[in-house]
C-alpha positions in Angstrom: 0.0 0.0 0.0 3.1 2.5 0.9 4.8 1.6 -2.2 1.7 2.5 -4.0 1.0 5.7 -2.8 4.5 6.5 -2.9 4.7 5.5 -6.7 1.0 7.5 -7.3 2.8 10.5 -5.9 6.3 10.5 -7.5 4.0 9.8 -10.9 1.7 13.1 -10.4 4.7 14.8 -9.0 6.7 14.4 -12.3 4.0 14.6 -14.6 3.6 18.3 -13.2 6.8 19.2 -13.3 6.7 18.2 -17.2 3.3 20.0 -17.3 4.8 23.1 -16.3 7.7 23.0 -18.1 6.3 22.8 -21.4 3.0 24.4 -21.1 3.5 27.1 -18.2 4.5 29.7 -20.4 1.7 29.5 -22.3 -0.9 29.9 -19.4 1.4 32.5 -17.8 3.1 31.1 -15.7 7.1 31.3 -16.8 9.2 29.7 -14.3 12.5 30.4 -16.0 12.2 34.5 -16.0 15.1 35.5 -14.6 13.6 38.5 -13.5 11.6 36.7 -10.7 12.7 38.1 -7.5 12.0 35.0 -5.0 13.9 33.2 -2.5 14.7 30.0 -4.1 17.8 29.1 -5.3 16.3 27.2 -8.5 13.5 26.1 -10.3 14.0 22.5 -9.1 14.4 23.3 -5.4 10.8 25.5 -5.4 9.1 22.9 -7.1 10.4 19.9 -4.8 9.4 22.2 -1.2 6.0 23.1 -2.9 5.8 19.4 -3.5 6.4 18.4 0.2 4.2 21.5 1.3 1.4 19.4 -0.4 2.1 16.2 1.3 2.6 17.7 4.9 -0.4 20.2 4.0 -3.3 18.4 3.1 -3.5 15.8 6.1 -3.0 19.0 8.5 -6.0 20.9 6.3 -8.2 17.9 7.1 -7.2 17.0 10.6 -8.3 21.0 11.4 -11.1 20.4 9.5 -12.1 17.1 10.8 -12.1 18.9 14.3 -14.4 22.1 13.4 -17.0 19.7 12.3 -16.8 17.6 15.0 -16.8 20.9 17.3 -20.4 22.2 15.5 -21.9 19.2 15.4 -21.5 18.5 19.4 -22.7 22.3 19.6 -25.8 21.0 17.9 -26.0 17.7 19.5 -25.8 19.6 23.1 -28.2 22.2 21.8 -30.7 19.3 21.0 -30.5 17.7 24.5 -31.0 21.0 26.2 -34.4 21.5 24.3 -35.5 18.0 25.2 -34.2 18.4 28.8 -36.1 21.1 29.3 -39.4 19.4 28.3 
């Protein structure tokens, strides 16, 4: 199971990086302008930390997620008991 997320992700991972590189430029996005002022030493380097941003981001998205539902649906479940308490 490991090895076949980790070979789903390596897959999409280079099949972006191709993406990018041949048709960024022609949806605007050029990733070789020189004139760029950002903090990354190269292309490769921004495109492997945006790629490990994803893998660290996502479960964190849905584990803060996961809790605000849970935290407005016991606020309605203790709601609902009050109004039948009070009966």
């Amino acid at each position: 199971m490991i090895l076949t997320f980790i070979g789903i992700y390596l897959t999409g991972y280079f099949t972006t990086l191709t993406f990018l590189k041949l048709f960024g430029k022609k949806l605007g996005v050029d990733y070789d302008d020189a004139s760029l002022n950002d903090d990354w030493q190269s292309n490769a380097e921004a495109y492997s930390a945006f790629s490990l941003f994803w893998f660290i981001g996502v479960p964190a998205a849905l584990l803060i997620g996961s809790l605000s539902l849970l935290d407005k649906a016991s606020q309605k479940y203790m709601k609902l008991l009050d109004k039948f308490l009070k009966l």
